[in-house]
MARFIVEX-200603 format. One record per residue: residue in three letters; x, y, z of N, C-alpha, C, O in turn. Coordinates in steps of 0.02 Angstrom, whole numbers, plus 50000, padded with zeros to 5 digits. Example, Ala and Ser with C-alpha at 12.3 -4.5 7.8 and 13.67 -1.06 7.14 Angstrom:
REM residues 2
ALA506604971650390506154977550390506604983550390507124983450423 SER506424988850354506844994750357506455000250394506705005750402 
***
This chain:
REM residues 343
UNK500424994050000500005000050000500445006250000500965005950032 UNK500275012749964500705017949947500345021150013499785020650037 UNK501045025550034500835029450094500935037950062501415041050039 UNK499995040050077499995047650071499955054050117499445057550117 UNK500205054850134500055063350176500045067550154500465070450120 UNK499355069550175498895077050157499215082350221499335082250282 UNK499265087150162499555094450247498655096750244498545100450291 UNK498145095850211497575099550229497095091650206497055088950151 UNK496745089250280496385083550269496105080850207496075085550167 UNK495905075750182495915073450139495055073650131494845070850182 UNK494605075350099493845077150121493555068450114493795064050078 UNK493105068050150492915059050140492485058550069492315052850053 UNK492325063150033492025061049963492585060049927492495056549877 UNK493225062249936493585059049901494105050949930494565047449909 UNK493795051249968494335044649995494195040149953494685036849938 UNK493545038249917493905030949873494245031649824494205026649788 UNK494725037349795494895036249751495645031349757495965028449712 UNK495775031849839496305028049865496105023149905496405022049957 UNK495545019449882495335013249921495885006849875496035006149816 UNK496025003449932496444998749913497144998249870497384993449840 UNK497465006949879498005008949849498345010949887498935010849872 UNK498165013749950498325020749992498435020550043498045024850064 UNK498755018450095498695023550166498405030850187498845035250182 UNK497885032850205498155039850210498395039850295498205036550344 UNK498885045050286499285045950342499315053150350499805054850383 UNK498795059550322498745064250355497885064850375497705070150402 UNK497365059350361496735056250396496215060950350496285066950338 UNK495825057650334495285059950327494995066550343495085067450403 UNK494565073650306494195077650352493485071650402493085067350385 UNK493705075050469493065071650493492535077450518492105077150562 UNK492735084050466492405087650509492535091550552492135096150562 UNK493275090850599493495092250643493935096250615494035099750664 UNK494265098350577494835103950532495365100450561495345094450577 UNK495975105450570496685101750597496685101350661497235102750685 UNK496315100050696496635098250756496835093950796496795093650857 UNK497135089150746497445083250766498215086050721498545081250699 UNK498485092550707498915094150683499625090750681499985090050632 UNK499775088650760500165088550775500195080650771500715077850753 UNK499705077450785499875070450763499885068950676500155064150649 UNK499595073350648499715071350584500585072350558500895068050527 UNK500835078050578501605079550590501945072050601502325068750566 UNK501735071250641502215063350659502435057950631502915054250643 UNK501765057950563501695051250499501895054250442501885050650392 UNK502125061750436502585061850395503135060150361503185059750300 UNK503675058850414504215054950380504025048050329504325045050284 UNK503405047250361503485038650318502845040450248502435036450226 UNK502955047450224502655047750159502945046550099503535048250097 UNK502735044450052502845042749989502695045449946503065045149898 UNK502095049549942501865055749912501455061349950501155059350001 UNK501415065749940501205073349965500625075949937500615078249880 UNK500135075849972499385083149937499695087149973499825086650033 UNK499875093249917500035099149976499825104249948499745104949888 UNK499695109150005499265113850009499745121050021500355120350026 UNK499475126750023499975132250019500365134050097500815138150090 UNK500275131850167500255134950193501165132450227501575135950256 UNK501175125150208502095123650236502405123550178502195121850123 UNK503295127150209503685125850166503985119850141504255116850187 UNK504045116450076504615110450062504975112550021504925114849964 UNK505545111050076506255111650058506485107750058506205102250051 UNK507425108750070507875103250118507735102050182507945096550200 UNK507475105150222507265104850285506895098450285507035093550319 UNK506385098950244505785094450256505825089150228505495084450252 UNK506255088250166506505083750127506845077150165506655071250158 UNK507395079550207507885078750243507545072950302507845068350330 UNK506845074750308506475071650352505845067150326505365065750362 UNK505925065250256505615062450228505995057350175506095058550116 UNK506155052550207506815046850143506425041850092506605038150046 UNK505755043750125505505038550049504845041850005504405038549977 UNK504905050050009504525051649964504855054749910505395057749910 UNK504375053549852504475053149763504065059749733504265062349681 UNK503465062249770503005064849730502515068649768502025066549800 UNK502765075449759502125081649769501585083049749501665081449690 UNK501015085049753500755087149693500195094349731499705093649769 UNK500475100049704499885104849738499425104049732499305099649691 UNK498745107849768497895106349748497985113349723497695116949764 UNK498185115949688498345123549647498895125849596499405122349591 UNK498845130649563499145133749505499925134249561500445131149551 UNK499785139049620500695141549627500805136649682500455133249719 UNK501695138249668501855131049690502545135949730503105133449738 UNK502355143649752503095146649777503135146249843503375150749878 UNK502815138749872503045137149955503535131249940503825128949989 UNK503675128249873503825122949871504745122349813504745122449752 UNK505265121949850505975123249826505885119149757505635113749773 UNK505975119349694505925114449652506585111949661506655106249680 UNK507125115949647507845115449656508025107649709508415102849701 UNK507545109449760507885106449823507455097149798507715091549796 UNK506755099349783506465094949773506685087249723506655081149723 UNK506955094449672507295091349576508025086749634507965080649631 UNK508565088949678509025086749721508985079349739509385074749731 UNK508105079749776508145075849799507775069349781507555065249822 UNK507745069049714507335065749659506525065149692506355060049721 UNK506205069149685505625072449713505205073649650505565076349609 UNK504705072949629504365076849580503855078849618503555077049669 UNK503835084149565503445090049592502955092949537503165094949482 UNK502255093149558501925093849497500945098649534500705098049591 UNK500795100849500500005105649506499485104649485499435099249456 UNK498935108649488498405106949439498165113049425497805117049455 UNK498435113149374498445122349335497595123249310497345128749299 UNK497225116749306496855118649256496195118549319495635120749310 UNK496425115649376495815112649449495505121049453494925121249434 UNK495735126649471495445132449490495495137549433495605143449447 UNK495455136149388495295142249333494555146649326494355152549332 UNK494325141349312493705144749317493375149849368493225155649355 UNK493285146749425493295149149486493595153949504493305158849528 UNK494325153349497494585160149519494655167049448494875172749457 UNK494555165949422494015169849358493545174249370493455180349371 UNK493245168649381492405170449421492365176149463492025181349460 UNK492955173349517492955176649579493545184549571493545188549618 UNK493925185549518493905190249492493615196049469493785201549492 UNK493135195449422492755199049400492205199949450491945205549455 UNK491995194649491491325197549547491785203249600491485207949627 UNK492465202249609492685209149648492935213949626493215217949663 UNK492895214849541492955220249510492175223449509491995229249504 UNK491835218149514491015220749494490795223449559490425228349564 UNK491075219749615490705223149690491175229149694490815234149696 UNK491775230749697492265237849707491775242049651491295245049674 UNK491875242049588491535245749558490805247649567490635253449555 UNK490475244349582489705249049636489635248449702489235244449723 UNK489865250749727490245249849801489885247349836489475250549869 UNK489965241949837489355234649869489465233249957489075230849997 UNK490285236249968490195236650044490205239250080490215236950137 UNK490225245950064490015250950094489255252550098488945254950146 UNK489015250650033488365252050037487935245750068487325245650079 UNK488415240550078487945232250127488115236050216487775234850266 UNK488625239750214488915241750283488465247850320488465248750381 UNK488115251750273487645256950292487085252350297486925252150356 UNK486725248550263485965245950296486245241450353485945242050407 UNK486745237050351486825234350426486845239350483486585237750537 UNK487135245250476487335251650526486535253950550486355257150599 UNK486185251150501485435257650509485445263450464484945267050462 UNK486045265050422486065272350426485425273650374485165269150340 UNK485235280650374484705283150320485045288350301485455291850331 UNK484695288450217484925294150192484855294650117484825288950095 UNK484815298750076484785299350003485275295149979485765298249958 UNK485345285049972485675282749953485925285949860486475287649838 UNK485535285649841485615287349766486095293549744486495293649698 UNK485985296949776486475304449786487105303049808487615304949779 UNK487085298749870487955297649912488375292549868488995292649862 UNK487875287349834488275283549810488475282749724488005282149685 UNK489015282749705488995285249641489625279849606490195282149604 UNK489515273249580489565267549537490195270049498490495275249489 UNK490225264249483490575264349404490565260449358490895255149361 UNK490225261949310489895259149240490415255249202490785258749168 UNK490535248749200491285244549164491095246949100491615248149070 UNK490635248049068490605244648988490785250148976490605255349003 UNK491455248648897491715254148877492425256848911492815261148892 UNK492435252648969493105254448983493645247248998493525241248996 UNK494295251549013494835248148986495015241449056495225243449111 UNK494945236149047495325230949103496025229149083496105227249025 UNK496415229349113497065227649097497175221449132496945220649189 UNK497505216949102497685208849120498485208549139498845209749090 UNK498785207349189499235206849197499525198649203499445196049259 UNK499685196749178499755189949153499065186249109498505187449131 UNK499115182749058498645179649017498695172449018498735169348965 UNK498685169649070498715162649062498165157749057497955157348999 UNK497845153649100497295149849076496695157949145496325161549110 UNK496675158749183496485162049232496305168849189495725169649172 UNK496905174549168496755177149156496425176749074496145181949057 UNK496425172349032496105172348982495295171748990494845174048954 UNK495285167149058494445167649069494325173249089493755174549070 UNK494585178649123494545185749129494345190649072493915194849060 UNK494815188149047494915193048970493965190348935493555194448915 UNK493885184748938493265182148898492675186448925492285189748892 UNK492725185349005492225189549052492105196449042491545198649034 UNK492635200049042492675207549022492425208848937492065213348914 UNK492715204248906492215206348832491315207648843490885211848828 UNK491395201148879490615201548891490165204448920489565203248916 UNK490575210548966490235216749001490455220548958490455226548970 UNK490675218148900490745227748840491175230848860491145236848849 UNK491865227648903492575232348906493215230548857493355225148831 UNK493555237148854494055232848794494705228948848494745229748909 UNK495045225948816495555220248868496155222048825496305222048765 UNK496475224148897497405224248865497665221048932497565220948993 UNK498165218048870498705214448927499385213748939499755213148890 UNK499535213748974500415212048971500665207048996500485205949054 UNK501155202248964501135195848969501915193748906501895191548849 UNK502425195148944502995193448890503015186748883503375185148835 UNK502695181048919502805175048884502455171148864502495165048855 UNK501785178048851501155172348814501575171048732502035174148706 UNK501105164248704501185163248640500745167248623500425168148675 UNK500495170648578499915177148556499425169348498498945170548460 UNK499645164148505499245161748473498805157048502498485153148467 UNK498745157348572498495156348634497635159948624497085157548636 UNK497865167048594497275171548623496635168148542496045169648531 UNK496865165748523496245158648494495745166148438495185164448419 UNK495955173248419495585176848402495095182548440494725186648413 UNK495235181248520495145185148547495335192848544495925194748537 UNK494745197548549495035204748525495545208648637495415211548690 UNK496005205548604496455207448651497095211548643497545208348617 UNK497185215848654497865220648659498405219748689498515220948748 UNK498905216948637499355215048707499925222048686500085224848633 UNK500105222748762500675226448760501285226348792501455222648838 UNK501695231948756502515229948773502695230748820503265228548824 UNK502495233448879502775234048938502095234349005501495235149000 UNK502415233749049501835231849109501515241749112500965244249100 UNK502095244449131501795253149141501565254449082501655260549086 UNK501335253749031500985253748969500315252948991499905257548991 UNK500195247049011499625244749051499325249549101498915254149094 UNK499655247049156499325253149210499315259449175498925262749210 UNK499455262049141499345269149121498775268849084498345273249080 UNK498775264449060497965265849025497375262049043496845262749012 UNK497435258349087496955251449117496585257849142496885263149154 UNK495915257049149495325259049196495325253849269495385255549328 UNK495245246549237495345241049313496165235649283496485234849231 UNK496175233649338497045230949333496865224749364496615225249420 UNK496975217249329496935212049364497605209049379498035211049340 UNK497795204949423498475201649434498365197249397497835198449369 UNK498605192049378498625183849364499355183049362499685182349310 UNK499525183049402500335179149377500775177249444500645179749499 UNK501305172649434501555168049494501915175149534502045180549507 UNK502025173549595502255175349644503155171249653503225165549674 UNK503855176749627504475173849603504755181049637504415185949648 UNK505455180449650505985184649668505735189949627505605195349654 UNK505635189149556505585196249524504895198749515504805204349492 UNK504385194849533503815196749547503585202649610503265207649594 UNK503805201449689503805203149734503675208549714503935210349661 UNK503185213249754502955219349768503035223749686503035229849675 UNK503095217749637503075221249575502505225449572502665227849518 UNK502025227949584501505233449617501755235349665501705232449719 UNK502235243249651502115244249719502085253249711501915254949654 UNK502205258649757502085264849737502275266549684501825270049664 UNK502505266449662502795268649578502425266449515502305268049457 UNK502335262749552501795258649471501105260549515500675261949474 UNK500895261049568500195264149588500215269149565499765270349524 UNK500675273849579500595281249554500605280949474500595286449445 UNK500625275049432500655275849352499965274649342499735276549288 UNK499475270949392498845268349369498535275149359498755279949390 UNK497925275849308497515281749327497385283149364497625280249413 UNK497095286549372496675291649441496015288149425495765287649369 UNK495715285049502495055282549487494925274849477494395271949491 UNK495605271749445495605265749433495545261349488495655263449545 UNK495365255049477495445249349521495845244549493495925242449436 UNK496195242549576496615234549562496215227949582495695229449611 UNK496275223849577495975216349578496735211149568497165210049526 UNK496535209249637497185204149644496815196949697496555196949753 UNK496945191249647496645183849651497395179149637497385173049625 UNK498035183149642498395179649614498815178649697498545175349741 UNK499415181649705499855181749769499715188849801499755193849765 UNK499535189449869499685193949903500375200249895500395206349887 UNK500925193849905501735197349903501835200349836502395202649827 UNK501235200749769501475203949712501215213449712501275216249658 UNK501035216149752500895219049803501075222249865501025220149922 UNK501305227949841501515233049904500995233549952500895239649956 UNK500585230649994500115233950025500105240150066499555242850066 UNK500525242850098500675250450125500635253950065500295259150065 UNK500875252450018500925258649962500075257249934499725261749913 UNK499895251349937499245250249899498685256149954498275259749925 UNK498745256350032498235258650079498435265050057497915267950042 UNK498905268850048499265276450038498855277849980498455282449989 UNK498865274149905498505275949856497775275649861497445278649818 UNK497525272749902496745272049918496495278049957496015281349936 UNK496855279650021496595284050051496595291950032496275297050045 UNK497185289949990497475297949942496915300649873496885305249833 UNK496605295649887496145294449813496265293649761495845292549718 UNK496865294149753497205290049690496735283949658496455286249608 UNK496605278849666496395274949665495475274049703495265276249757 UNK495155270449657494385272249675494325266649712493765265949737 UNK494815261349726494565254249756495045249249749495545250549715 UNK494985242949778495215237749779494825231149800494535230849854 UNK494835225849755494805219249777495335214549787495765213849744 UNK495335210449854495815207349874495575201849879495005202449904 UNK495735195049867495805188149884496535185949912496675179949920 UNK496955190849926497335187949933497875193549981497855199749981 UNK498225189950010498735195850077499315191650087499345185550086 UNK499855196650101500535193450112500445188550171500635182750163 UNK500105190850242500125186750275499335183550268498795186250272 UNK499555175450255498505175850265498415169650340498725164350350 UNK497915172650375497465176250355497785183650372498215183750415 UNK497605188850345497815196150365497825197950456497485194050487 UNK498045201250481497865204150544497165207850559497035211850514 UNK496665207650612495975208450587496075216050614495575219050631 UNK496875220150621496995229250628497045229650567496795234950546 UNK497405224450501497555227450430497325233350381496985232450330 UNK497525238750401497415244650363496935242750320496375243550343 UNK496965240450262496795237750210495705234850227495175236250198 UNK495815232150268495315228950307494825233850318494275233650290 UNK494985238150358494535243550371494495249550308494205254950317 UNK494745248050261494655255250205494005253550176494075248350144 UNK493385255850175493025257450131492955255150064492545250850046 UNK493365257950027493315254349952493745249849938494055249449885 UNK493815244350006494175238149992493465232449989492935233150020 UNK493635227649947493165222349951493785216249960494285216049923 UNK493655212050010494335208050028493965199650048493585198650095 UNK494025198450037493995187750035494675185750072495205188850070 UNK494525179750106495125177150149495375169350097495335163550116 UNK495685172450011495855169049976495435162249974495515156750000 UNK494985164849932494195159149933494245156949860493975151649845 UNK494485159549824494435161149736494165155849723493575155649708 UNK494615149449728494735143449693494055137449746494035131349739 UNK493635141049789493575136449840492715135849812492225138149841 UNK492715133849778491835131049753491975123349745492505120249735 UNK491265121349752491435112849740491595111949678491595105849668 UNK491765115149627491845110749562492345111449548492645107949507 UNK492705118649594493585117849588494115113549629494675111249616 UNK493505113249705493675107949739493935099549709494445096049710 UNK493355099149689493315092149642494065092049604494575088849618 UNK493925096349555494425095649494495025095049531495475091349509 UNK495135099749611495845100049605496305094449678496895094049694 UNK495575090349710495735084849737496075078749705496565075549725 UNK495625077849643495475073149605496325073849570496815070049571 UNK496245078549548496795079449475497485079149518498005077649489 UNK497485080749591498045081649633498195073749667498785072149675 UNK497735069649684497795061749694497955056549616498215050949609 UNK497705060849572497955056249506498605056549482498905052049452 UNK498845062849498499625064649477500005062249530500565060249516 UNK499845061949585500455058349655500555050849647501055047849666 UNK499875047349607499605042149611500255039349562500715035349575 UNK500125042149517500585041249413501235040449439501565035249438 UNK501455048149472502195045149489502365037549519502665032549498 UNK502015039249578502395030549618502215025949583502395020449603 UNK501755025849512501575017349470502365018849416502795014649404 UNK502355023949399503125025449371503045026849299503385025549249 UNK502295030949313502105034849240502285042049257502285044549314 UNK502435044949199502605054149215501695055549211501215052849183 UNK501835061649258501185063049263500975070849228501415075149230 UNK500405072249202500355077949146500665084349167500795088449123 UNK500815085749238500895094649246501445092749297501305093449357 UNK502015090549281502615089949300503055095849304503325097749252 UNK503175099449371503495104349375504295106749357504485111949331 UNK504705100549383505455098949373505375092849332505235087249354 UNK505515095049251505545090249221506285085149222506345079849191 UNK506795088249266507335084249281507355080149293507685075449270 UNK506895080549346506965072649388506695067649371506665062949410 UNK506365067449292506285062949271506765058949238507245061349208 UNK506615050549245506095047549284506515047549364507095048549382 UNK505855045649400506015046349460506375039249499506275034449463 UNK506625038049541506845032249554506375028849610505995032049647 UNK506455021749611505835018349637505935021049712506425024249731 UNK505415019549749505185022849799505765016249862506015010649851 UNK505755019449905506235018449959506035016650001505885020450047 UNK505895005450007505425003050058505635004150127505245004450174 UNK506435004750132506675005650206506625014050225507015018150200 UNK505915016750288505905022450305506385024350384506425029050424 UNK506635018650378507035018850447507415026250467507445028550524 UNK507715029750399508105032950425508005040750417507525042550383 UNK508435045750446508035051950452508285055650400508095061450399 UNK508755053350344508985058850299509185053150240509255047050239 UNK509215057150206509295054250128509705055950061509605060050017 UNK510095052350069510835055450019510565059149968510015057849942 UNK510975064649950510825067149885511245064949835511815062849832 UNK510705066449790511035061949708511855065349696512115070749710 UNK512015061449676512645063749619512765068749568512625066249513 UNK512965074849564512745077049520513435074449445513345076249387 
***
């Protein structure tokens, strides 16, 4: 039987897909969330493959303490908690499911461009308050159709973006140096040469793109101060791509008419976070991807790829294509560290 550990319980509608294949050794949801945390910690070393989730790092650290696992596989697109380097080292594959939350976090894009733009919580925050008053007069929208969304990465995520925004009647530009342009399938999309190209003319600004050394706080005052006046950001991608001090400075300055957040450097955020209490923030505690049908796709597609490796098939969304093929799995877990390959 292959031994699996889940860092985020394993839900019981999906347990048979490892009936009579599987150990699981980070247990079932029973309902109860993690709080058997610390015993699940314990049956780690003796994993063989990994569901992992965003919230621990694997490295060498963790590696080091694991001698007979072969195979990662995220329940998501980013994978920047997880060393490939260290992983590719330690003949590890490492692999995602790019395609499990697209939709969804799409979706959940455009509904917090659509709630910032008629200011849905401020104006849900006055009838909870009681307040009265000439709503129609105080509150004053902003009409998408006809204006400009800018896409900051075009990958499978933001292309369902780009589709969405046609369909409220806005035009779509994007920036994206390593799309193929033959990707965009005829879509009337603008791509352009540089990211401040973008913000300078975007009306709303979406993120889509990984969270990397050169990503970091790539939004940050300097490129806020390039967005229009008035514009909104929408970020479903990484928190850390994102200055947030410089993001609360442009909000309160009025620079900026709003923000939607799914996402924060630290999550969950601090419940003092500047950000939290502004007005024309609309903020989610990184939910994007979390509907049952992204659920599904990205349980499923994340147990089939951990599964492939240890039978000693490559599996479709292989992150470090190095380490292929991988070497057979390592029946003796006796020990606490594990030579590294030869280079």
């Amino acid at each position: 039987m292959l031994k699996l550990w889940f860092e985020r319980p394993l839900p019981l509608e999906h347990a048979h897909l490892l009936e009579g294949r599987a150990v699981l050794l980070g247990a079932a949801d029973t309902g109860a969330g993690d709080t058997a945390e610390s015993d699940r910690q314990k049956t780690l070393p003796q994993a063989e493959g990994i569901i992992a989730a965003a919230r621990l790092r694997y490295d060498k650290t963790l590696f080091q303490r694991t001698p007979a696992l072969r195979a990662i596989c995220r329940t998501g697109i980013g994978y920047d908690n997880i060393s490939l380097e260290d992983a590719t080292a330690f003949g590890i594959a490492v692999c995602n499911v790019p395609d499990g939350p697209s939709v969804s976090t799409a979706e959940h894009a455009v509904s917090l461009m659509l709630a910032v733009a008629k200011n849905l919580q401020p104006a849900h925050r006055m009838l909870i308050d009681g307040e009265r008053g000439d709503f129609f007069t105080l509150f004053n929208g902003i009409e998408l159709r006809g204006l400009t969304l800018g896409l900051v990465g075009l990958g499978r995520i933001g292309l369902s973006v780009a589709r969405a925004g046609l369909g409220l009647g806005m035009k779509i530009k994007s920036y994206d140096p390593y799309l193929d342009p033959s990707r965009l399938d005829g879509l009337d999309v603008e791509l352009l040469d540089s990211l401040d190209q973008l913000l300078e003319q975007s009306d709303a600004v979406s993120l889509h793109l990984p969270l990397t050394s050169e990503t970091h706080h790539l939004i940050d005052a300097d490129r806020l101060g390039r967005m229009k006046a008035g514009a909104l950001l929408i970020n479903t991608a990484r928190g850390g791509l994102v200055d947030e001090n410089a993001l609360f400075e442009a909000l309160q300055s009025g620079h900026l008419a709003g923000a939607g957040l799914d996402v924060f450097q630290q999550e969950p955020p601090p419940v003092d976070h500047p950000l939290l209490g502004c007005p024309t923030v609309v903020a989610t505690p990184h939910i994007a991807a979390a509907t049952t049908a992204a659920k599904t796709r990205l349980w499923e597609g994340a147990l089939q790829q951990v599964l492939s490796v240890l039978d000693g098939q490559r599996p479709p969304h292989l992150l470090n294509a190095d380490v292929w093929p991988v070497a057979p799995r390592q029946e003796d877990t006796t020990h606490t560290t594990r030579e590294r390959p030869k280079s």
